[in-house]
PDB file as gemmi writes it, atoms N, CA and C in Angstrom:
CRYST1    1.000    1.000    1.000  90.00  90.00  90.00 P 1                      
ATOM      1  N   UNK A   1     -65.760 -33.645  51.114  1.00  0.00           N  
ATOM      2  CA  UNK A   1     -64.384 -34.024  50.822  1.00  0.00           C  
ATOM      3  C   UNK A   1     -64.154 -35.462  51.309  1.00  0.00           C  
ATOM      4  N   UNK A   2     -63.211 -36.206  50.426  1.00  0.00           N  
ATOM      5  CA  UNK A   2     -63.241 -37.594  50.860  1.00  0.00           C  
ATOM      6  C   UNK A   2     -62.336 -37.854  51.888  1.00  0.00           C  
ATOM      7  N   UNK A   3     -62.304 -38.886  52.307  1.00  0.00           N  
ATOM      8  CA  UNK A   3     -61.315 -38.857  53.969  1.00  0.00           C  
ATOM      9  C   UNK A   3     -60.356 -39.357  52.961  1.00  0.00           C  
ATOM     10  N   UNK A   4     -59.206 -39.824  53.488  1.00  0.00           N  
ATOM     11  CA  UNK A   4     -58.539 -41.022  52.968  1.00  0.00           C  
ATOM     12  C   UNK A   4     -58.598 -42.641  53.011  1.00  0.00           C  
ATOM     13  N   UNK A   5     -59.555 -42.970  54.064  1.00  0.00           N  
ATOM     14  CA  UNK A   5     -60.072 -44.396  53.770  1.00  0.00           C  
ATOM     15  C   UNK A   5     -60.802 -44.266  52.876  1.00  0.00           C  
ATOM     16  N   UNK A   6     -61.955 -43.001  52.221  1.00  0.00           N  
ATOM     17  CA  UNK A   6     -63.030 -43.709  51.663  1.00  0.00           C  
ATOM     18  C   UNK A   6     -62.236 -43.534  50.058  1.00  0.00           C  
ATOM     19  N   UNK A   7     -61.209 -42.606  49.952  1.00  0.00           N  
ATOM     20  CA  UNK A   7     -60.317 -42.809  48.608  1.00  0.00           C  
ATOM     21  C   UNK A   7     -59.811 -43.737  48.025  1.00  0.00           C  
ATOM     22  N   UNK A   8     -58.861 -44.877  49.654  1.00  0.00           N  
ATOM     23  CA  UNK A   8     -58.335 -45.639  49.453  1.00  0.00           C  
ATOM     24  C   UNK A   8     -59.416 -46.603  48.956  1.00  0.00           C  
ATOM     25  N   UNK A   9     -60.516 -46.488  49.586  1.00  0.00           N  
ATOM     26  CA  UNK A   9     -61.635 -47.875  49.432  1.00  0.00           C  
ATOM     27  C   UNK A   9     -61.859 -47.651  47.824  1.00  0.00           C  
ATOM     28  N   UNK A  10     -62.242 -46.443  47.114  1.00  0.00           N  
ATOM     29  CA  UNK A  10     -62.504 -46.134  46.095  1.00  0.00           C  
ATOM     30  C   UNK A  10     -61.507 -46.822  44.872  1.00  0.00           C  
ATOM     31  N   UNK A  11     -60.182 -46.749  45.038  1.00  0.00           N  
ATOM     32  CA  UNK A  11     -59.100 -47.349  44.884  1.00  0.00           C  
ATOM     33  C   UNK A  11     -58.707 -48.675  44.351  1.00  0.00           C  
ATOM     34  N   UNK A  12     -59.456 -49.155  45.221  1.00  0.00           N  
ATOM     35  CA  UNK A  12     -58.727 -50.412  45.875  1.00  0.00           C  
ATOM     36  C   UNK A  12     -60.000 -51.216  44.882  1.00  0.00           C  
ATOM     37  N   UNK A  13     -61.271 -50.707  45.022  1.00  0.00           N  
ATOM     38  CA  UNK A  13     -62.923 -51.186  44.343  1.00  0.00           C  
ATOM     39  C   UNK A  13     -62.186 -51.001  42.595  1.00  0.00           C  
ATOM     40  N   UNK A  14     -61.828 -49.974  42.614  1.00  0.00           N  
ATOM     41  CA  UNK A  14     -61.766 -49.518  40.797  1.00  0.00           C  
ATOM     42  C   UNK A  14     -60.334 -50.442  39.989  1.00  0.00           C  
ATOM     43  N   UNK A  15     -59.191 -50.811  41.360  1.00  0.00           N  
ATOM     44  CA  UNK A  15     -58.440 -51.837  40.843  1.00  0.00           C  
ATOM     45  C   UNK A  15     -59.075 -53.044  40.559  1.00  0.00           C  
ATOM     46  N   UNK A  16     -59.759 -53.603  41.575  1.00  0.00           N  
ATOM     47  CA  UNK A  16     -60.600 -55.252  41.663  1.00  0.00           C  
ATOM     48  C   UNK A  16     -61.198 -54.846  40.608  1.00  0.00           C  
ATOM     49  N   UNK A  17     -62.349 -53.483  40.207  1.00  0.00           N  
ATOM     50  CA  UNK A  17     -63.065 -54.115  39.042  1.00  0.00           C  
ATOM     51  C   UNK A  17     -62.374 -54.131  37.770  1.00  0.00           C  
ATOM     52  N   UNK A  18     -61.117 -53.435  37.410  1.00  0.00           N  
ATOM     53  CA  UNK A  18     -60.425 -53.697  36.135  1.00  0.00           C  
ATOM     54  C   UNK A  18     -60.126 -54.675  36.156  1.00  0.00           C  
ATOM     55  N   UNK A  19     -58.998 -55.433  37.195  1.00  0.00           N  
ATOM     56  CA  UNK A  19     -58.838 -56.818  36.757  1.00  0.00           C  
ATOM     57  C   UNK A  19     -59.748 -58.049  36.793  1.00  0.00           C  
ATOM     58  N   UNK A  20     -60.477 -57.751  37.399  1.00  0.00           N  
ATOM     59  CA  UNK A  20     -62.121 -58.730  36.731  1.00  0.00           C  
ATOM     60  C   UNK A  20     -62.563 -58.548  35.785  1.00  0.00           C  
ATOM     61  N   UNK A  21     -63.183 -57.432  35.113  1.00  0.00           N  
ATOM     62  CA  UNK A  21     -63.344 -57.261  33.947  1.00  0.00           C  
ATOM     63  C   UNK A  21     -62.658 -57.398  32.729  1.00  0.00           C  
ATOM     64  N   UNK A  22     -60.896 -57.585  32.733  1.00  0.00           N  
ATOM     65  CA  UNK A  22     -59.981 -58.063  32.105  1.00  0.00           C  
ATOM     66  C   UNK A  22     -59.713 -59.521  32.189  1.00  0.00           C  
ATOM     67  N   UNK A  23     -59.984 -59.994  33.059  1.00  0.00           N  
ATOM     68  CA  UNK A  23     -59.902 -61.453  33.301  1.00  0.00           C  
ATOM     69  C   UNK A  23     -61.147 -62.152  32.453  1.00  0.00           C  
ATOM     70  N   UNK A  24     -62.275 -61.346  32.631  1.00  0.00           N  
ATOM     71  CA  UNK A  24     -63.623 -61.827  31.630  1.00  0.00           C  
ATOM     72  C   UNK A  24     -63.430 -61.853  30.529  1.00  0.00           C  
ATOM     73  N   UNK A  25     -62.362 -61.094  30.272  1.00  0.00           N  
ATOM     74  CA  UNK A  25     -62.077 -60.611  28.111  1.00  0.00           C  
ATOM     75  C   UNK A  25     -61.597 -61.715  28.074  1.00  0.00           C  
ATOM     76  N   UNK A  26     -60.770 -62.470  28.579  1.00  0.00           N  
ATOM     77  CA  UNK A  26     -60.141 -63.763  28.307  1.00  0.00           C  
ATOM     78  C   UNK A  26     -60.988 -64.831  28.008  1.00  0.00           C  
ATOM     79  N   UNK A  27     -62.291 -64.834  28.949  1.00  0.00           N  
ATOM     80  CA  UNK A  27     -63.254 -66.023  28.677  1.00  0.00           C  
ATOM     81  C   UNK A  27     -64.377 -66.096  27.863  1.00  0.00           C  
ATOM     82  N   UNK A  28     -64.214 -64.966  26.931  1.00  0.00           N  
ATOM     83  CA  UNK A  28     -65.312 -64.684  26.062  1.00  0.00           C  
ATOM     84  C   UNK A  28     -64.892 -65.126  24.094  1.00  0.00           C  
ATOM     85  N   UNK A  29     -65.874 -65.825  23.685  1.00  0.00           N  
ATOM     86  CA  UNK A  29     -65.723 -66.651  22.876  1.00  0.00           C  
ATOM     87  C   UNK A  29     -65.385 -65.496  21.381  1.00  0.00           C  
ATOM     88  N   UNK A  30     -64.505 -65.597  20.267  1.00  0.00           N  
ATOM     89  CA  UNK A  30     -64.007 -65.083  19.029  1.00  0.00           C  
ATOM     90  C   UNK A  30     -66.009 -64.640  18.571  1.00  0.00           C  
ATOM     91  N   UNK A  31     -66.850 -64.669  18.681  1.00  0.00           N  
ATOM     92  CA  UNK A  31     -68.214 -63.980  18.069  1.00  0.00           C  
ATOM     93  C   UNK A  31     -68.696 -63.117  19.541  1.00  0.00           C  
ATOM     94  N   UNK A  32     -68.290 -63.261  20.393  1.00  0.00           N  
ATOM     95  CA  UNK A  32     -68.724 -62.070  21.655  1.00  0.00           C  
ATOM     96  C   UNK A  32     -67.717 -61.273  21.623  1.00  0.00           C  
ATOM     97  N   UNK A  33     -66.113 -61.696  21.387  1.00  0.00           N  
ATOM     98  CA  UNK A  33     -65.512 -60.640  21.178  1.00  0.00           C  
ATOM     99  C   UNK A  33     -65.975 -59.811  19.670  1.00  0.00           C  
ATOM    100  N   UNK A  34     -66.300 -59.973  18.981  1.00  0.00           N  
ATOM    101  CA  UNK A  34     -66.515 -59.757  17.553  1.00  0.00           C  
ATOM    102  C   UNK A  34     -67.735 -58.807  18.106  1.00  0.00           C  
ATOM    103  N   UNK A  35     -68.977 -59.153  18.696  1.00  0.00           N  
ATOM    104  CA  UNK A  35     -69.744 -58.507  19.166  1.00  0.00           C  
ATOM    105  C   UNK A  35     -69.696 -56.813  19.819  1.00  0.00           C  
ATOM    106  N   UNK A  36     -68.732 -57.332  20.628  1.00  0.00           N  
ATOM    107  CA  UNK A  36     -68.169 -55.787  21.531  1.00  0.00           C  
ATOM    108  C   UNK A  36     -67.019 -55.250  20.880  1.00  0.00           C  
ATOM    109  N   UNK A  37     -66.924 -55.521  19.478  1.00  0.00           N  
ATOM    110  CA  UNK A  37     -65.698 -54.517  18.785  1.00  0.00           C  
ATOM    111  C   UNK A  37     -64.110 -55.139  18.814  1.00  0.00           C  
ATOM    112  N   UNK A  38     -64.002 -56.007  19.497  1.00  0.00           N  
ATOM    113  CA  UNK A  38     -62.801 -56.612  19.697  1.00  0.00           C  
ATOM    114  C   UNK A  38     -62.224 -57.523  19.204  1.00  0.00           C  
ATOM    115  N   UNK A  39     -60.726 -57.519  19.099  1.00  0.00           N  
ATOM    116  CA  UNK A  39     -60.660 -58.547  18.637  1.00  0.00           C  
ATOM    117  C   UNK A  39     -59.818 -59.857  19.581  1.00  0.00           C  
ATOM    118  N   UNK A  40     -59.541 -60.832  19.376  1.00  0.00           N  
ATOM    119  CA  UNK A  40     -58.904 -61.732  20.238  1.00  0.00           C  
ATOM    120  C   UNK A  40     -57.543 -61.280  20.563  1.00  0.00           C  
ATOM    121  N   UNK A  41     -56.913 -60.652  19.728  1.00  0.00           N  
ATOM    122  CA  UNK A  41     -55.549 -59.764  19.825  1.00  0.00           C  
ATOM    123  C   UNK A  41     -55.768 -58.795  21.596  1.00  0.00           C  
ATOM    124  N   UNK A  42     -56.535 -57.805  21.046  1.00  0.00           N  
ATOM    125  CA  UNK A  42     -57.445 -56.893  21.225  1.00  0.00           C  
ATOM    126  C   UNK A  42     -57.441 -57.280  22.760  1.00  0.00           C  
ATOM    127  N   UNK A  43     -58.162 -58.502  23.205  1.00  0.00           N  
ATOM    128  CA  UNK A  43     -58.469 -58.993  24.230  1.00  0.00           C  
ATOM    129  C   UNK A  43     -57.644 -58.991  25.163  1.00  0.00           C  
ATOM    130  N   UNK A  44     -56.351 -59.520  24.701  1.00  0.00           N  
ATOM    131  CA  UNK A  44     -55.018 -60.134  25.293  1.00  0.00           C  
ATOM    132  C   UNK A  44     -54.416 -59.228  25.596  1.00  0.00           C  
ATOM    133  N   UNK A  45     -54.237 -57.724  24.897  1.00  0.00           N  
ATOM    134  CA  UNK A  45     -53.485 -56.867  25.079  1.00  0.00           C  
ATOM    135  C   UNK A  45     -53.982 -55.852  26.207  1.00  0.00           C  
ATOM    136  N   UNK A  46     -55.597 -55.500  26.061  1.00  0.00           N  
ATOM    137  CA  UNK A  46     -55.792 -55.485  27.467  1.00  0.00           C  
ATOM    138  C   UNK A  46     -55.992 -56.124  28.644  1.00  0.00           C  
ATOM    139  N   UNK A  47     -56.511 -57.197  28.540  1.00  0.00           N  
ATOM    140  CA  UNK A  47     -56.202 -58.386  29.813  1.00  0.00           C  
ATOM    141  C   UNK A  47     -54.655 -58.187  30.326  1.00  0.00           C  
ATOM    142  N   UNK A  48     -54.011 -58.054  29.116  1.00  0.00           N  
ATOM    143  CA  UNK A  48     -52.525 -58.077  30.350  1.00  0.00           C  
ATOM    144  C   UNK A  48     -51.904 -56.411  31.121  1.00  0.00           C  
ATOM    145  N   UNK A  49     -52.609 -55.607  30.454  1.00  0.00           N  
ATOM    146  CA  UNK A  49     -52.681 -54.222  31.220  1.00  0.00           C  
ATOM    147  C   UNK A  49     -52.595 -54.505  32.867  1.00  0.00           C  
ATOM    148  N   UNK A  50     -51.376 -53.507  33.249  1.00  0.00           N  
ATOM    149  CA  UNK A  50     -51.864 -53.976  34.849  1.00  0.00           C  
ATOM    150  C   UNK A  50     -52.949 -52.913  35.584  1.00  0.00           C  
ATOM    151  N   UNK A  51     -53.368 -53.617  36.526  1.00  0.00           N  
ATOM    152  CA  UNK A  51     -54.746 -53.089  37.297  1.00  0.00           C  
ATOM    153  C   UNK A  51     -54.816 -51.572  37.134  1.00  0.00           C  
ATOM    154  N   UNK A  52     -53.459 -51.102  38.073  1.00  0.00           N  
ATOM    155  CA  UNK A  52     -53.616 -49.560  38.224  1.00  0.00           C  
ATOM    156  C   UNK A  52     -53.522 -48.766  36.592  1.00  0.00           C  
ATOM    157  N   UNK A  53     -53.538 -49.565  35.430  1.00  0.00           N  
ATOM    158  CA  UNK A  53     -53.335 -49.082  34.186  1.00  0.00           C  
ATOM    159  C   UNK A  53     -55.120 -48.886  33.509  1.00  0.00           C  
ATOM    160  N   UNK A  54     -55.022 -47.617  33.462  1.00  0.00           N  
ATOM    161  CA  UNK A  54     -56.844 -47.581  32.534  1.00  0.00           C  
ATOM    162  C   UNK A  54     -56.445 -48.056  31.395  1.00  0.00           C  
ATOM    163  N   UNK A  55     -57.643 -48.530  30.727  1.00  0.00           N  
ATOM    164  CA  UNK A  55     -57.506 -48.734  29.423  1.00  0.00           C  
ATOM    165  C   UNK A  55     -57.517 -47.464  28.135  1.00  0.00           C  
ATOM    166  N   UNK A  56     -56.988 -47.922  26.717  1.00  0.00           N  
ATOM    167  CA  UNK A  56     -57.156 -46.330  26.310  1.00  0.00           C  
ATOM    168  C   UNK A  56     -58.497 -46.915  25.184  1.00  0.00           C  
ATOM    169  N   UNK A  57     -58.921 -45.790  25.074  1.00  0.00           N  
ATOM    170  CA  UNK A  57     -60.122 -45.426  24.230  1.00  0.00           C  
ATOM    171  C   UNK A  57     -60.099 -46.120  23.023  1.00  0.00           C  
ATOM    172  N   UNK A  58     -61.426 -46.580  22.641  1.00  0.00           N  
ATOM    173  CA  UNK A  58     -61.805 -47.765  21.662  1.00  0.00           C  
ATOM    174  C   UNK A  58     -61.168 -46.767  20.019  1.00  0.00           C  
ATOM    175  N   UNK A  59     -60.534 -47.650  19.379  1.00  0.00           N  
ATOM    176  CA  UNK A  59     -60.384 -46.995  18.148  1.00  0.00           C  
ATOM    177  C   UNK A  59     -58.877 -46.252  18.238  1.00  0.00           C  
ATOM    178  N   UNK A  60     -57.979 -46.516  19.208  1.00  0.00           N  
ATOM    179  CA  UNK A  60     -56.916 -46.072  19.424  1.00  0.00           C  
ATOM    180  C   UNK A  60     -55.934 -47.049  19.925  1.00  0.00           C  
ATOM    181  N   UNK A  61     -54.611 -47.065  19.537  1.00  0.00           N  
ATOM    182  CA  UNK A  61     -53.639 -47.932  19.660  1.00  0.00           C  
ATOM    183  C   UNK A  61     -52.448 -47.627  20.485  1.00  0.00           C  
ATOM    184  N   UNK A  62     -52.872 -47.118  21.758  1.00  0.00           N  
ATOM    185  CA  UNK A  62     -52.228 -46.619  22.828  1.00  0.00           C  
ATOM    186  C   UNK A  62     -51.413 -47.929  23.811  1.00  0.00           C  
TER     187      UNK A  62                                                      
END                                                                             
């Protein structure tokens, strides 16, 4: 069972890596987005998702 630091740590790791990984959609060029299914729209709308927000599933307009 997890304590509550190692939840919070869990937490706190899975916020930092969404908004890094959303911050990267921003710096990736109209043929890499094209590559990974996306589009520049696409990009923007999750980049501005906030941290504690998952993203929703590819092929859906959530």
């Amino acid at each position: 069972m997890d304590t509550l630091a190692q939840a919070l740590r869990r937490g706190y790791r899975l916020a930092r890596h969404r908004q890094q990984t959303r911050r990267a959609l921003l710096e990736l060029e109209a043929a890499e987005l094209k590559d990974i299914g996306l589009s520049a729209e696409q990009a923007r709308e999750e980049a501005s998702r906030p941290f504690w927000q998952a993203g929703s599933p590819r092929g859906r307009n959530a």
